[in-house]
mmCIF entry with sequence, helices, sheets and N, C-alpha, C, O atoms, coordinates in Angstrom:
data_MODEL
# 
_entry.id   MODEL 
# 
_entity.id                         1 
_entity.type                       polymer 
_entity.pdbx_number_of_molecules   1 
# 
_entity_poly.entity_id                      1 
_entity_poly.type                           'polypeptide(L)' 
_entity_poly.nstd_linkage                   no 
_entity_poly.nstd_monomer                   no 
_entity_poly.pdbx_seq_one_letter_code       
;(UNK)(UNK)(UNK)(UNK)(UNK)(UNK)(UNK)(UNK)(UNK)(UNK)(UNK)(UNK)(UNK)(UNK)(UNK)(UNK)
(UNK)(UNK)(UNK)(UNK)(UNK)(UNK)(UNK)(UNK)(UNK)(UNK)(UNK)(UNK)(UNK)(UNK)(UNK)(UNK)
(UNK)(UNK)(UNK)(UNK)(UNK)(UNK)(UNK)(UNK)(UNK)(UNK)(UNK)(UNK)(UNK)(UNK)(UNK)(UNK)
(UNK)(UNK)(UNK)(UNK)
;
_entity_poly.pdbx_seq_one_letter_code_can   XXXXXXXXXXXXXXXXXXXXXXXXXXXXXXXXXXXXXXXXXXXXXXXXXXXX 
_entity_poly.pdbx_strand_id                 A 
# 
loop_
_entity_poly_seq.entity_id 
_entity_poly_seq.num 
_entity_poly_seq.mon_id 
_entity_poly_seq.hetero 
1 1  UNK n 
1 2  UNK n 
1 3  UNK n 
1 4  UNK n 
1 5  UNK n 
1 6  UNK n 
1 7  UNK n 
1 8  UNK n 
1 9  UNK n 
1 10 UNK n 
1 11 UNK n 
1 12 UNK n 
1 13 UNK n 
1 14 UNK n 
1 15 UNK n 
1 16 UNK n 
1 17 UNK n 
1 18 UNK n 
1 19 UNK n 
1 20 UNK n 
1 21 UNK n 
1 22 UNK n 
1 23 UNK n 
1 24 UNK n 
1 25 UNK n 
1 26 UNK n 
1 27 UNK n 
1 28 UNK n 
1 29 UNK n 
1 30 UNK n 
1 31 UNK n 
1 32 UNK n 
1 33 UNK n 
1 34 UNK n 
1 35 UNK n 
1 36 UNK n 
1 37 UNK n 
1 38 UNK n 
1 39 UNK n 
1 40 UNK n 
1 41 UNK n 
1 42 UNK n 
1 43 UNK n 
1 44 UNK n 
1 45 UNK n 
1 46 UNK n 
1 47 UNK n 
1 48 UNK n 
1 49 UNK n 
1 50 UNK n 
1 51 UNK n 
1 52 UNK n 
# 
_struct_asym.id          A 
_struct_asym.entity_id   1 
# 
loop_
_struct_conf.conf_type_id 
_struct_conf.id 
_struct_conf.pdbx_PDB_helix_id 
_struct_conf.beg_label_comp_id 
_struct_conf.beg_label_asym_id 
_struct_conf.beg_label_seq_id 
_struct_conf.pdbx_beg_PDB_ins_code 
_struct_conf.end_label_comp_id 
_struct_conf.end_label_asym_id 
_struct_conf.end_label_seq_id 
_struct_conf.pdbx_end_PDB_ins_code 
_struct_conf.beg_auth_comp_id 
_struct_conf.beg_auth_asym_id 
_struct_conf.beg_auth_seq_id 
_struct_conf.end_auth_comp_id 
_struct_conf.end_auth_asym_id 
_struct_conf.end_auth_seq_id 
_struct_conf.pdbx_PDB_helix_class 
_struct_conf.details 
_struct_conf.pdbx_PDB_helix_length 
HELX_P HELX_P1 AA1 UNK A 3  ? UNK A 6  ? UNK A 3  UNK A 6  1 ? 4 
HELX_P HELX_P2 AA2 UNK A 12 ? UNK A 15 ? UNK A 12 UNK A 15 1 ? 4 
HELX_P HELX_P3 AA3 UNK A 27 ? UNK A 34 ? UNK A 27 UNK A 34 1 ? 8 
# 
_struct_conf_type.id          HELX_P 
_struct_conf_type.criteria    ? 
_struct_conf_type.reference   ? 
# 
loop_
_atom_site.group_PDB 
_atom_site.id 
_atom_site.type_symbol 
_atom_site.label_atom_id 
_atom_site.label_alt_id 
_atom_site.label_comp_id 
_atom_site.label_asym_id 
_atom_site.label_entity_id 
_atom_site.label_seq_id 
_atom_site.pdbx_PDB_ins_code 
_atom_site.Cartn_x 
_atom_site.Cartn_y 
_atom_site.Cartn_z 
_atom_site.occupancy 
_atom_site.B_iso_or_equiv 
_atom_site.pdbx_formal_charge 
_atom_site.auth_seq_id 
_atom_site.auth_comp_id 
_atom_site.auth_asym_id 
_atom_site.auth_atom_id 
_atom_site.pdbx_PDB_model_num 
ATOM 1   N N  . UNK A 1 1  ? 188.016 171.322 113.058 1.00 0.00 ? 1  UNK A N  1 
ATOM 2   C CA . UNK A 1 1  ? 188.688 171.512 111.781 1.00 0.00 ? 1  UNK A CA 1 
ATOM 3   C C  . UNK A 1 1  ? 188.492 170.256 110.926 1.00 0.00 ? 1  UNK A C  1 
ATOM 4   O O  . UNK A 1 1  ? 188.444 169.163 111.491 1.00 0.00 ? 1  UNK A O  1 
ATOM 5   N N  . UNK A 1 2  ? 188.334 170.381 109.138 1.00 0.00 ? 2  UNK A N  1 
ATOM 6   C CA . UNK A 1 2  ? 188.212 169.682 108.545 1.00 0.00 ? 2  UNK A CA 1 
ATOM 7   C C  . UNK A 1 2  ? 189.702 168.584 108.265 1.00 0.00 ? 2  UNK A C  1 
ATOM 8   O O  . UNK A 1 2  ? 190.785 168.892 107.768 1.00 0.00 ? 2  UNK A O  1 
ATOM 9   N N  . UNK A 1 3  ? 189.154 167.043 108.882 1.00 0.00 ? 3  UNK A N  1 
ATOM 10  C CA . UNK A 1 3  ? 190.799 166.163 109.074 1.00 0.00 ? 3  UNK A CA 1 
ATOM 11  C C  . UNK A 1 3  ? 191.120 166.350 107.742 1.00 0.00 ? 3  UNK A C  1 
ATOM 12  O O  . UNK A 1 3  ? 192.335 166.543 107.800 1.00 0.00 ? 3  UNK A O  1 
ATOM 13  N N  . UNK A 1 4  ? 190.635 166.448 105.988 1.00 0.00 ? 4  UNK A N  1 
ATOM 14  C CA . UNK A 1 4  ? 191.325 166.174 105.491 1.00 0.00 ? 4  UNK A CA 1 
ATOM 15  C C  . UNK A 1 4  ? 191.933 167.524 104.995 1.00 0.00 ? 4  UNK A C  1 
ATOM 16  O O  . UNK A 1 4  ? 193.047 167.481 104.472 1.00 0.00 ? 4  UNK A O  1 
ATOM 17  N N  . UNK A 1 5  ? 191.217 168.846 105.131 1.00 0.00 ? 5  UNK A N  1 
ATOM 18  C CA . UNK A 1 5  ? 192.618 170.359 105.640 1.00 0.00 ? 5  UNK A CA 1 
ATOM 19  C C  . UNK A 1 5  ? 193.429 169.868 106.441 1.00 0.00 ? 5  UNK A C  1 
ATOM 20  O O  . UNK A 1 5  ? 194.541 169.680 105.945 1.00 0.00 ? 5  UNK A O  1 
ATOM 21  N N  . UNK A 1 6  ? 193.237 169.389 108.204 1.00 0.00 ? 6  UNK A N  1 
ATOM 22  C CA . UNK A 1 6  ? 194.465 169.246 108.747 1.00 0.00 ? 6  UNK A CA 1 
ATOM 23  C C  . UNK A 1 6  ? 195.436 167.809 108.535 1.00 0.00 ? 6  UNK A C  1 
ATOM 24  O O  . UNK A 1 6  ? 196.575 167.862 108.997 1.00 0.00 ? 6  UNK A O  1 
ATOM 25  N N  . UNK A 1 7  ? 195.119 166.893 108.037 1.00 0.00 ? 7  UNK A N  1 
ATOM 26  C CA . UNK A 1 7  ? 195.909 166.069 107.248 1.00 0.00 ? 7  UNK A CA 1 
ATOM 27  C C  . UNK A 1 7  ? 195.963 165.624 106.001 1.00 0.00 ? 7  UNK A C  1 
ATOM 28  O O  . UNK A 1 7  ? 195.119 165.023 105.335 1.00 0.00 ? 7  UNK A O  1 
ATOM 29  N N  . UNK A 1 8  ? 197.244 166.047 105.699 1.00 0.00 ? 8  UNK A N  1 
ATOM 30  C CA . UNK A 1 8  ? 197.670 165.703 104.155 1.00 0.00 ? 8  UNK A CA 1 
ATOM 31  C C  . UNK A 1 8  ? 197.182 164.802 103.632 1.00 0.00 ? 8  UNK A C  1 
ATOM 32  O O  . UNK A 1 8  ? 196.422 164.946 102.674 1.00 0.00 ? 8  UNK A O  1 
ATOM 33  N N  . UNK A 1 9  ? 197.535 163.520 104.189 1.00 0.00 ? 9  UNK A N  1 
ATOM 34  C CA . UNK A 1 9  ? 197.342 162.211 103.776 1.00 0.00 ? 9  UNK A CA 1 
ATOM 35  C C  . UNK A 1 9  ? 195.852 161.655 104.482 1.00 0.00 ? 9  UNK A C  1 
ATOM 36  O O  . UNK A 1 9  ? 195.691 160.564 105.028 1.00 0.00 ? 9  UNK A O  1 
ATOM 37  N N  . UNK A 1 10 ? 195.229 162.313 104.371 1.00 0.00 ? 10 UNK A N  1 
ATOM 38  C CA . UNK A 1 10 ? 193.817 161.776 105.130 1.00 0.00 ? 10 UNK A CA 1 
ATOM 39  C C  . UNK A 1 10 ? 193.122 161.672 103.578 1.00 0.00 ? 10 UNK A C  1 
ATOM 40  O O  . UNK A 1 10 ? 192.951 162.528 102.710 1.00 0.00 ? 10 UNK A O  1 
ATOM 41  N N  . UNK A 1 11 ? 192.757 160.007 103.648 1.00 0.00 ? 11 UNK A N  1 
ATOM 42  C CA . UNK A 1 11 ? 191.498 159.903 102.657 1.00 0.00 ? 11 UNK A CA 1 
ATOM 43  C C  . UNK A 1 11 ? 190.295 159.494 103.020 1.00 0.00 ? 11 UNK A C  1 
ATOM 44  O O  . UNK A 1 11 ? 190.030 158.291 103.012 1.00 0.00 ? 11 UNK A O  1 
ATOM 45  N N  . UNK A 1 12 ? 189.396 160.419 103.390 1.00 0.00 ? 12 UNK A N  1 
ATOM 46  C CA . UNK A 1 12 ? 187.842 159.981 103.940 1.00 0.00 ? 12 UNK A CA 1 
ATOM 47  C C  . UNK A 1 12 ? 187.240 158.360 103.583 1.00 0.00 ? 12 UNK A C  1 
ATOM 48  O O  . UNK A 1 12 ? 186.673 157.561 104.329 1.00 0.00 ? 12 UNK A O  1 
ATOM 49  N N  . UNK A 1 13 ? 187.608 158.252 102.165 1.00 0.00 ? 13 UNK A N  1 
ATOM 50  C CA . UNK A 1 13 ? 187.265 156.665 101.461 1.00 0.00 ? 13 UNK A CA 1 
ATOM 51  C C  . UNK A 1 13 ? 188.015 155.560 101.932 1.00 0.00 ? 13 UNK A C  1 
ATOM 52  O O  . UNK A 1 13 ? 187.413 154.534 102.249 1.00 0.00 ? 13 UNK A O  1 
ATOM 53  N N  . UNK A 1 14 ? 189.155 155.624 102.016 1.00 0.00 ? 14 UNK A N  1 
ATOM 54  C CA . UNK A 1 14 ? 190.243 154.988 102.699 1.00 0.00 ? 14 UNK A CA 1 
ATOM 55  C C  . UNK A 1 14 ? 190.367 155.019 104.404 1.00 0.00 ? 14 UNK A C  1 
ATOM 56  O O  . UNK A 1 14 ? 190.486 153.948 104.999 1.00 0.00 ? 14 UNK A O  1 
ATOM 57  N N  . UNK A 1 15 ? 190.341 155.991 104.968 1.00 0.00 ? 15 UNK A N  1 
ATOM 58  C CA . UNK A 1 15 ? 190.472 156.128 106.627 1.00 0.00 ? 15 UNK A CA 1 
ATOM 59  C C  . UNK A 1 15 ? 189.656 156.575 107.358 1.00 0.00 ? 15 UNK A C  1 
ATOM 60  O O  . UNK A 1 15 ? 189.728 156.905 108.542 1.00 0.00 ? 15 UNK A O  1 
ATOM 61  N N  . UNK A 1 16 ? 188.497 156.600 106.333 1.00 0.00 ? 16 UNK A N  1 
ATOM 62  C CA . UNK A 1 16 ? 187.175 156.756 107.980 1.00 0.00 ? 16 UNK A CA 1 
ATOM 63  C C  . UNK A 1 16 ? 186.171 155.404 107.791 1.00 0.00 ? 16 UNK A C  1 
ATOM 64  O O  . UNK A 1 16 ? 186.366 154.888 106.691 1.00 0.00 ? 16 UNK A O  1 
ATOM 65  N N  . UNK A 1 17 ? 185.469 154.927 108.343 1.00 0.00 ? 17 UNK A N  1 
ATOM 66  C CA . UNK A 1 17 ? 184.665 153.982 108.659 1.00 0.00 ? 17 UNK A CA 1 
ATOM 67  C C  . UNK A 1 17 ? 182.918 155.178 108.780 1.00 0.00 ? 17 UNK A C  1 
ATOM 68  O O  . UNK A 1 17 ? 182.628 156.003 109.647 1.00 0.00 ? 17 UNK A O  1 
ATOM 69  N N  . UNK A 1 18 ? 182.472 154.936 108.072 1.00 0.00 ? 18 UNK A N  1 
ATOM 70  C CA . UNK A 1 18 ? 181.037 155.683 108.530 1.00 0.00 ? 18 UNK A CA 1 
ATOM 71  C C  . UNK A 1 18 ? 179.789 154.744 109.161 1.00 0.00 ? 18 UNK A C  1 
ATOM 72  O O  . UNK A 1 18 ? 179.368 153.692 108.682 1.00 0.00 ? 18 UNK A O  1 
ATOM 73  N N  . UNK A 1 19 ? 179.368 155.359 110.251 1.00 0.00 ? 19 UNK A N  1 
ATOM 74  C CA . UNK A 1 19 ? 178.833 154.280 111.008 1.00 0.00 ? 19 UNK A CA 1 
ATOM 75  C C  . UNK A 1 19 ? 177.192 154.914 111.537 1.00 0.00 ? 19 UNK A C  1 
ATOM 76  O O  . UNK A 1 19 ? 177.239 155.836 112.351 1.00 0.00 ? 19 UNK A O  1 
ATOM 77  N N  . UNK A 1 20 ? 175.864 154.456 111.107 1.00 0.00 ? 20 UNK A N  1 
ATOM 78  C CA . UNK A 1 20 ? 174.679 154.717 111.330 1.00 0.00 ? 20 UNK A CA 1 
ATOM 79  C C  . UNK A 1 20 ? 174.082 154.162 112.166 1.00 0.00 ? 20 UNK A C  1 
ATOM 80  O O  . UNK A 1 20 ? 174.098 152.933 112.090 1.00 0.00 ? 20 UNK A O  1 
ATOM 81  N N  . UNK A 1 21 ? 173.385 154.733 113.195 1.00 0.00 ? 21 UNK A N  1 
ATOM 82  C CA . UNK A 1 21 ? 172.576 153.895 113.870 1.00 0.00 ? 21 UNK A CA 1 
ATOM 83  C C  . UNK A 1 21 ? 170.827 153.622 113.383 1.00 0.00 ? 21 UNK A C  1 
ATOM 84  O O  . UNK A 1 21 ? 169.732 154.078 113.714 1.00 0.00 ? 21 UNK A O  1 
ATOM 85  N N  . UNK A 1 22 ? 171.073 153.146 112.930 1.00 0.00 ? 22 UNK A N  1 
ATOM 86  C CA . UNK A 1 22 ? 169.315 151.907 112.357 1.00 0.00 ? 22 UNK A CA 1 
ATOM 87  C C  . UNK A 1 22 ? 168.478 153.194 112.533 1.00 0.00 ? 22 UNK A C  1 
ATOM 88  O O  . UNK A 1 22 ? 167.751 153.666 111.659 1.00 0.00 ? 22 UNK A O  1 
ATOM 89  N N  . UNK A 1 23 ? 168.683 153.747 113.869 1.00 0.00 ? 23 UNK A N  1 
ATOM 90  C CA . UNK A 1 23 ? 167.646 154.464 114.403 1.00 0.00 ? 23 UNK A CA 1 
ATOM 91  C C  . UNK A 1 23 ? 167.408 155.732 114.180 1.00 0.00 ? 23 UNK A C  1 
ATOM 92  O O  . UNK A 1 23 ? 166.468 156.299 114.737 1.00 0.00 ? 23 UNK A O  1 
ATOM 93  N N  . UNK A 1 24 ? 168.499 156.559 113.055 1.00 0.00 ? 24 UNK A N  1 
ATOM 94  C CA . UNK A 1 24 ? 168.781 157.399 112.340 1.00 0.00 ? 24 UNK A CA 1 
ATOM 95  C C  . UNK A 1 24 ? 168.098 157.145 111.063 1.00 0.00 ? 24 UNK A C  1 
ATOM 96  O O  . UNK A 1 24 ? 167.313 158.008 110.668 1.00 0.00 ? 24 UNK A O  1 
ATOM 97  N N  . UNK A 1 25 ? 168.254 156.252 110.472 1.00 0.00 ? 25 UNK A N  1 
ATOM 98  C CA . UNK A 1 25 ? 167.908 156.439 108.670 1.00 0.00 ? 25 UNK A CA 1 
ATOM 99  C C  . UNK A 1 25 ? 166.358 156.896 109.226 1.00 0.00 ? 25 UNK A C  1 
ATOM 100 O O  . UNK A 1 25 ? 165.882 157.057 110.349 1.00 0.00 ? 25 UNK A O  1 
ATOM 101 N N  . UNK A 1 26 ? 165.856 157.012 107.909 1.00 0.00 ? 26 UNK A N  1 
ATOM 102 C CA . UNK A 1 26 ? 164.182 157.326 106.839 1.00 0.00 ? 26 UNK A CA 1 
ATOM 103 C C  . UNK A 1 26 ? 163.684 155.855 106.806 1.00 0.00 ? 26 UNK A C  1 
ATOM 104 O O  . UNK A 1 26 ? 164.211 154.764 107.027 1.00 0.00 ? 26 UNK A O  1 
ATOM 105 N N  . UNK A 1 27 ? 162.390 156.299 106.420 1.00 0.00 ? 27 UNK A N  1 
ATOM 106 C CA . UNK A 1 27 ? 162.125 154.764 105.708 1.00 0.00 ? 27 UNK A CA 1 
ATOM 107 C C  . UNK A 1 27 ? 162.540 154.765 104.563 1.00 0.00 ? 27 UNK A C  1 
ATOM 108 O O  . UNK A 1 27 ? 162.732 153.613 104.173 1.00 0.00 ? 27 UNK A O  1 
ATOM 109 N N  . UNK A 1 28 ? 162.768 155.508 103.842 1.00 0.00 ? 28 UNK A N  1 
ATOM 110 C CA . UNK A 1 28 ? 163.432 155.250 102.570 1.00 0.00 ? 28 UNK A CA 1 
ATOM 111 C C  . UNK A 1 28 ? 164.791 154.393 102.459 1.00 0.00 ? 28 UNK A C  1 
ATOM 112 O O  . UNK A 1 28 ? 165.084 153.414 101.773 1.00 0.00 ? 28 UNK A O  1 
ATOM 113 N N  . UNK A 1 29 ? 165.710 155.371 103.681 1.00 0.00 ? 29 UNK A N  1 
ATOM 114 C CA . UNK A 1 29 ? 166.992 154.658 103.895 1.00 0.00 ? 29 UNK A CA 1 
ATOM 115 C C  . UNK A 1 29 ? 166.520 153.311 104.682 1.00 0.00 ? 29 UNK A C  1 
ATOM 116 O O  . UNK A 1 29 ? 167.435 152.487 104.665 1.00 0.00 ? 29 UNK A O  1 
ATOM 117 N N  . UNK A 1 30 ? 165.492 152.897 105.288 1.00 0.00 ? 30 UNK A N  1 
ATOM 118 C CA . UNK A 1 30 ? 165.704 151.581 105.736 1.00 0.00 ? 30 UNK A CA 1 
ATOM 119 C C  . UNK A 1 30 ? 165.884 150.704 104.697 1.00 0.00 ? 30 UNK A C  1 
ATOM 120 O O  . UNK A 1 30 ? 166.853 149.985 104.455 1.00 0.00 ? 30 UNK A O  1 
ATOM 121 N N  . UNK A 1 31 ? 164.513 150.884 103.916 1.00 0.00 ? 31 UNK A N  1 
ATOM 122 C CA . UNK A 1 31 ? 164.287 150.152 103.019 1.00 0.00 ? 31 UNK A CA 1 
ATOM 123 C C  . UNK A 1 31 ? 165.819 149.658 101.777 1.00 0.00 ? 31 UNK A C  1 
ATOM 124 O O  . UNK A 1 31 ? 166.331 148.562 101.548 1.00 0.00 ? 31 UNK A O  1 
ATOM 125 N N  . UNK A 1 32 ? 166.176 151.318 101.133 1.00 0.00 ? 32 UNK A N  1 
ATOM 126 C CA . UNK A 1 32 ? 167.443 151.031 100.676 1.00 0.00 ? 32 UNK A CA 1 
ATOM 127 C C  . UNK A 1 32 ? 168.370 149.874 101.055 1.00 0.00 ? 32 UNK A C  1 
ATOM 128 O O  . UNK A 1 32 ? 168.867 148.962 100.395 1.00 0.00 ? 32 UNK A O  1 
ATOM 129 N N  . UNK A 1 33 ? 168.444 150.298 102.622 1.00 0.00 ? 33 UNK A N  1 
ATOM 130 C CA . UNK A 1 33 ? 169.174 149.637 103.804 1.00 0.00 ? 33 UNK A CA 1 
ATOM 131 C C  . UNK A 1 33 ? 169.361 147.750 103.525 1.00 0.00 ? 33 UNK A C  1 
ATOM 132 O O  . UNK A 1 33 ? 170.321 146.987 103.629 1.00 0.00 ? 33 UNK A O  1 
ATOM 133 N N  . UNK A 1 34 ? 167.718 147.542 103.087 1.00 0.00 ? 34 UNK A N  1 
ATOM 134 C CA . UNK A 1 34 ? 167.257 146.042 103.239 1.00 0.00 ? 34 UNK A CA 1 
ATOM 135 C C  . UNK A 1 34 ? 167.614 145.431 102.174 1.00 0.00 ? 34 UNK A C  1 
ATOM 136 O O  . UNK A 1 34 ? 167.776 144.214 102.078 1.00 0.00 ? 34 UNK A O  1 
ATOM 137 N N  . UNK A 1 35 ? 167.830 146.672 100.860 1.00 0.00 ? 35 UNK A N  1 
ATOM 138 C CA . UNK A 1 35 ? 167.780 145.927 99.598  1.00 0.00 ? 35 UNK A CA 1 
ATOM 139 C C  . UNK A 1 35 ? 169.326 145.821 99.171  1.00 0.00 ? 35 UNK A C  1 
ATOM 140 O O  . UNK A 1 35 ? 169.881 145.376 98.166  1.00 0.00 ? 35 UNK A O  1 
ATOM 141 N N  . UNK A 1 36 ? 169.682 146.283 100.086 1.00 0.00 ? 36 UNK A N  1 
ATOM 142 C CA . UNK A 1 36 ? 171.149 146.420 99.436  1.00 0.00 ? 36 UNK A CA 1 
ATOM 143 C C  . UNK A 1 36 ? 171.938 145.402 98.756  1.00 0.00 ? 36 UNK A C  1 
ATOM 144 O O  . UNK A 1 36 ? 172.885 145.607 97.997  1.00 0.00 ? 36 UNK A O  1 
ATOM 145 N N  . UNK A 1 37 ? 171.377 144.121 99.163  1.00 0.00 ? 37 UNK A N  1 
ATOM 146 C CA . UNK A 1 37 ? 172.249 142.997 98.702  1.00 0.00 ? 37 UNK A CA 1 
ATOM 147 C C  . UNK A 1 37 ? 171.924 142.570 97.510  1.00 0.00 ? 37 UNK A C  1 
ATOM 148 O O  . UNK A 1 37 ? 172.697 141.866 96.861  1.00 0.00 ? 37 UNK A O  1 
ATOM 149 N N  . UNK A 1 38 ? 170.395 143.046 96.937  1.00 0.00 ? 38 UNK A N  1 
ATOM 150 C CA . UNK A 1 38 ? 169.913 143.125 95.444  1.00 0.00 ? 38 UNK A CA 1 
ATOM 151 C C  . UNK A 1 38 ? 169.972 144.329 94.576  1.00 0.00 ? 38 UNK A C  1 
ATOM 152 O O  . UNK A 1 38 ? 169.517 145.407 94.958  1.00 0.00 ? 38 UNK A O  1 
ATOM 153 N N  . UNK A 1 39 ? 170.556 144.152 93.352  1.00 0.00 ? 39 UNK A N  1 
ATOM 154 C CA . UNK A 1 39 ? 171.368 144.571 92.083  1.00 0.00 ? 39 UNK A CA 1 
ATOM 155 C C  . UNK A 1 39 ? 170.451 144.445 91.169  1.00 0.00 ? 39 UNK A C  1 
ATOM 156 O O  . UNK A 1 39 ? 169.728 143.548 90.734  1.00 0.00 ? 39 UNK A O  1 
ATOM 157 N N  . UNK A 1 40 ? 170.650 145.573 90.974  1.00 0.00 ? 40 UNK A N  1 
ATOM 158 C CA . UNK A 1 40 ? 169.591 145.689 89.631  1.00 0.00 ? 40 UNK A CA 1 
ATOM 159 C C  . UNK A 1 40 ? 170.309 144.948 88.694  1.00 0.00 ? 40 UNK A C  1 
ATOM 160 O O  . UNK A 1 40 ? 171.465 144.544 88.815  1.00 0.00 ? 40 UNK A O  1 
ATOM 161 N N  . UNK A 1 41 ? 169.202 144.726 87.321  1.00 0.00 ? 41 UNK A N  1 
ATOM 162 C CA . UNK A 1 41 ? 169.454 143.990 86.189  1.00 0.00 ? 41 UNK A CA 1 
ATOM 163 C C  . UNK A 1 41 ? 169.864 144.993 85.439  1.00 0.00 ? 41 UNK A C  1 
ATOM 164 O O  . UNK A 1 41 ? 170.435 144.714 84.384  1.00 0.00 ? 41 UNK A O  1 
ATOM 165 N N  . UNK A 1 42 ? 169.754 145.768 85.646  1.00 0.00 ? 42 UNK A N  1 
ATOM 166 C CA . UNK A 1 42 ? 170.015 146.644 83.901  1.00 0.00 ? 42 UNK A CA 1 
ATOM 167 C C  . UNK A 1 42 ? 171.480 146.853 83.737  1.00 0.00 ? 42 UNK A C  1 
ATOM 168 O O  . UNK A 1 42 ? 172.333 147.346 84.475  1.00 0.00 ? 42 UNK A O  1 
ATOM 169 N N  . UNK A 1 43 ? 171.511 146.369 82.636  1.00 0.00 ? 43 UNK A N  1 
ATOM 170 C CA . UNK A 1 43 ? 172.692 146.386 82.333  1.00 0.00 ? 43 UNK A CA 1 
ATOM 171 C C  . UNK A 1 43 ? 173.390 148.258 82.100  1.00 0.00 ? 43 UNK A C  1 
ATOM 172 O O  . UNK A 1 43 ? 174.365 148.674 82.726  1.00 0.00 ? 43 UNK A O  1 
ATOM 173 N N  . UNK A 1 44 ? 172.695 148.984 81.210  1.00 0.00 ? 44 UNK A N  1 
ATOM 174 C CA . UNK A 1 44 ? 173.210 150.169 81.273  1.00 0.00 ? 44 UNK A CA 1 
ATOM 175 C C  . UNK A 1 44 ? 171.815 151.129 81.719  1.00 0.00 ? 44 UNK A C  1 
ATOM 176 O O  . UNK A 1 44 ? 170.712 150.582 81.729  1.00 0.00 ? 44 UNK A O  1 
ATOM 177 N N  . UNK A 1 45 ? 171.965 152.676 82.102  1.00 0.00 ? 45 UNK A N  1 
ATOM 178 C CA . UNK A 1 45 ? 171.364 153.479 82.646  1.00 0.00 ? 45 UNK A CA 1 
ATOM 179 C C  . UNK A 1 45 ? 170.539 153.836 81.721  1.00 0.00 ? 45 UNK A C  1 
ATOM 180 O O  . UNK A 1 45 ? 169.865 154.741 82.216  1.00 0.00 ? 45 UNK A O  1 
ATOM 181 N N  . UNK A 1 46 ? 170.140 153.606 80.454  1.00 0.00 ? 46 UNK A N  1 
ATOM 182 C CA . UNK A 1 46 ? 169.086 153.396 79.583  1.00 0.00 ? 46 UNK A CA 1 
ATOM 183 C C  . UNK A 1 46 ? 168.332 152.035 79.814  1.00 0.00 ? 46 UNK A C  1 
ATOM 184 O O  . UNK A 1 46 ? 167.569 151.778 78.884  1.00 0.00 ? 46 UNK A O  1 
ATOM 185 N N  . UNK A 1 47 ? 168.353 151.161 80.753  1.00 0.00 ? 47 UNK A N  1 
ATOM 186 C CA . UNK A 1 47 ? 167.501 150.083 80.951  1.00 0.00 ? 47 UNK A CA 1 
ATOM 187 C C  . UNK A 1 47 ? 166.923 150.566 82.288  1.00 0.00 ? 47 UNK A C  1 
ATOM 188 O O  . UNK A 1 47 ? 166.078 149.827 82.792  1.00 0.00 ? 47 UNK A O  1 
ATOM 189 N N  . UNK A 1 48 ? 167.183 151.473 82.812  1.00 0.00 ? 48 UNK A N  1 
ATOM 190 C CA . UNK A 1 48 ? 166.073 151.711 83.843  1.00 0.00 ? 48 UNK A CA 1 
ATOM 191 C C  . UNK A 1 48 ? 165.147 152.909 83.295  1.00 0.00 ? 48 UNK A C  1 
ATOM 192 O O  . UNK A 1 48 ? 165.437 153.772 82.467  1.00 0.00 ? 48 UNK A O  1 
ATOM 193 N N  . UNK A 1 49 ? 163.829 152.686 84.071  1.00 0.00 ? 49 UNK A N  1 
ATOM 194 C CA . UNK A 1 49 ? 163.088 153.099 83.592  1.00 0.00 ? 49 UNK A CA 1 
ATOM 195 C C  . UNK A 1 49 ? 162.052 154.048 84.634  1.00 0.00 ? 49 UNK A C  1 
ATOM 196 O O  . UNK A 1 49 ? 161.386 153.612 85.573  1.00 0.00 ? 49 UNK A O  1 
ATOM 197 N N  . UNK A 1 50 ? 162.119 155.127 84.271  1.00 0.00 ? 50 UNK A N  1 
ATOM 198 C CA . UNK A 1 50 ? 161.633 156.429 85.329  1.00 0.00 ? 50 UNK A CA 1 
ATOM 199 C C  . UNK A 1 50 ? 160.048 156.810 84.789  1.00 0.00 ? 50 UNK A C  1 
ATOM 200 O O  . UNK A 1 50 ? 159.348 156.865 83.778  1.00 0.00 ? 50 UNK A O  1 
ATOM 201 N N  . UNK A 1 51 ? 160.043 156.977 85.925  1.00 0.00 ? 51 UNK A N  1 
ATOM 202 C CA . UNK A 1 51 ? 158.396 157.772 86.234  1.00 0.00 ? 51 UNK A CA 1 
ATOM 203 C C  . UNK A 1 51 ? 158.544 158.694 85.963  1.00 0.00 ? 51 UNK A C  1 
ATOM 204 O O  . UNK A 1 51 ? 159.298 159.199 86.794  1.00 0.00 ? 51 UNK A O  1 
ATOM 205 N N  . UNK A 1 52 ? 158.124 159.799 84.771  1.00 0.00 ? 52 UNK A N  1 
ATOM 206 C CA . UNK A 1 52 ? 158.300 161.203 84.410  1.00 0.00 ? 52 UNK A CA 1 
ATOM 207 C C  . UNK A 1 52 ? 156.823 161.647 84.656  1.00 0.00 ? 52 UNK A C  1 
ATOM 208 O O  . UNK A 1 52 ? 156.491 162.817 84.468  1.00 0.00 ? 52 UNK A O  1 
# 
């Protein structure tokens, strides 16, 4: 059963911990994984710039 149907006060963001093992992700998600601690510059979502 879904905890936050069977508890009221269950907040997934607040009371679960989500936990991956390395050996699960993509290379995509590794990579993500690696960059995480670098932040893009753009200030708003019109400064990035897509491959159409």
């Amino acid at each position: 059963m879904d905890r936050v149907d069977q508890f009221e006060g269950f907040r997934p963001r607040r009371d679960y911990v989500l936990t991956v093992d390395a050996g699960e992700l993509s290379v995509t998600e590794t990579e993500a994984r690696n960059l995480g601690a670098v932040r893009l510059a753009a200030g708003s979502v019109d400064d990035v710039e897509l491959d159409l």
